[in-house]
C-alpha positions in Angstrom: -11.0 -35.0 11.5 -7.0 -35.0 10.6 -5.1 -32.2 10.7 -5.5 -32.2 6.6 -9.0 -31.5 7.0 -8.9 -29.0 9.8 -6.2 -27.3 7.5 -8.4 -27.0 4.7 -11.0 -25.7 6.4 -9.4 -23.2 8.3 -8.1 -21.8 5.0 -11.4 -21.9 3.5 -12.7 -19.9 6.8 -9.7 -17.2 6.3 -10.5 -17.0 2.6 -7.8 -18.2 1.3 -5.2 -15.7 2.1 -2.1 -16.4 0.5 -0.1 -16.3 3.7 -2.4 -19.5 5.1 0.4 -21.9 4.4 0.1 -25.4 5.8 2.9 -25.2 8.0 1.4 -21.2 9.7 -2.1 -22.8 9.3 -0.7 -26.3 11.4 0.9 -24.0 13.8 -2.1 -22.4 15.0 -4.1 -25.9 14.3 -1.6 -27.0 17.4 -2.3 -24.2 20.0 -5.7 -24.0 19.2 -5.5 -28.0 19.8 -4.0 -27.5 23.7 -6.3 -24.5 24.5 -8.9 -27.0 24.1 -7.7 -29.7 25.5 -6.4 -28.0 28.6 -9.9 -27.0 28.9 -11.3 -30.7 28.5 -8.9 -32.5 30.7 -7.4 -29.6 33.1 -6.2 -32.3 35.4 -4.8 -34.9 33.1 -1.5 -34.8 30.9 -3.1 -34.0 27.2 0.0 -35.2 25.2 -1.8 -37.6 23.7 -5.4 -36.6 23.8 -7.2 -35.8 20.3 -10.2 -33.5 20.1 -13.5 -35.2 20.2 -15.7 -34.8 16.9 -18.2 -32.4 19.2 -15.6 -29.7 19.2 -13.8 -30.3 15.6 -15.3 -26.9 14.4 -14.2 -24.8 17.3 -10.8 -26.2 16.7 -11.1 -24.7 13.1 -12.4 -21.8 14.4 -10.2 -20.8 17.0 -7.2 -21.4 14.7 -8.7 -19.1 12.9 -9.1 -16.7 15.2 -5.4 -16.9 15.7 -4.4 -16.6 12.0 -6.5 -13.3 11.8 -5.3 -11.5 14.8 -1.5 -12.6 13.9 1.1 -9.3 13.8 -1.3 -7.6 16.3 -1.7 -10.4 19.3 -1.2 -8.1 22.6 -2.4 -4.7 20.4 -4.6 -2.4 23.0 -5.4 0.1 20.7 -5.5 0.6 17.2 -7.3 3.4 15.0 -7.3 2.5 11.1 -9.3 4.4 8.4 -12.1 4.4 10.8 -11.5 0.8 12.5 -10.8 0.7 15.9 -9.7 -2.4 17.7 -8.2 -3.0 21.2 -7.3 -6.4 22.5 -6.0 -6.0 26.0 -6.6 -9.1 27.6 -6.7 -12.1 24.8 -8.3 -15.2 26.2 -10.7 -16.2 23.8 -13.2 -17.0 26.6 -16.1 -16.8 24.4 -15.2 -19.9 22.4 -13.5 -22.0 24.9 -16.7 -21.4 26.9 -18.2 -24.3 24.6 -15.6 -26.7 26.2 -17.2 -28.6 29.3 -14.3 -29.9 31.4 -13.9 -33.7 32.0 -13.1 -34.5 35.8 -13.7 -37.4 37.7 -12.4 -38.2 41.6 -9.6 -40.2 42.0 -11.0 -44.1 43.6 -13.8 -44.1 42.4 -16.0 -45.0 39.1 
């Protein structure tokens, strides 16, 4: 998938919020891109790596998760209208879960 596509998708997943420009979308695209791949390959320089197919979508979706929690990234609490959210410790663990990490030993096939 290019970056186009993930783009379009992840402003079809946010609903197309006005404030989903291509450039804040790409942004997020990009970190959501290295949390990914640091999780794939946590031994290997990732500069060049590109997401495998199996893990297009969470790339989408983790972007955006960051687009919808933007303006309130390290809140802890927060009581709205009968909403309450509290964030404390942001690691999005239960989508980066779905990575398996690639390792192999050094000498050897």
């Amino acid at each position: 998938m290019t970056q186009a596509e993930a783009i379009e998708i992840v402003k079809t997943l946010v609903g197309n919020d006005p404030a989903a420009t291509n450039a804040l979308v790409g942004i997020y695209l990009d970190d959501a891109r290295a949390a990914i791949l640091r999780r794939l390959y946590p031994f290997s320089d990732i500069s060049d790596a590109v997401i495998p197919p199996v893990y297009e979508m969470l790339w989408c979706k983790l972007a955006m998760r960051y687009f919808l929690r933007r303006g309130g990234e390290g809140e802890t609490a927060h009581d709205e209208n009968g909403i309450s959210r509290k964030y404390g410790s942001v690691n999005d663990e239960d989508l980066l879960m779905e990575v398996t990490p690639y390792v192999w030993v050094a000498g050897r096939n």
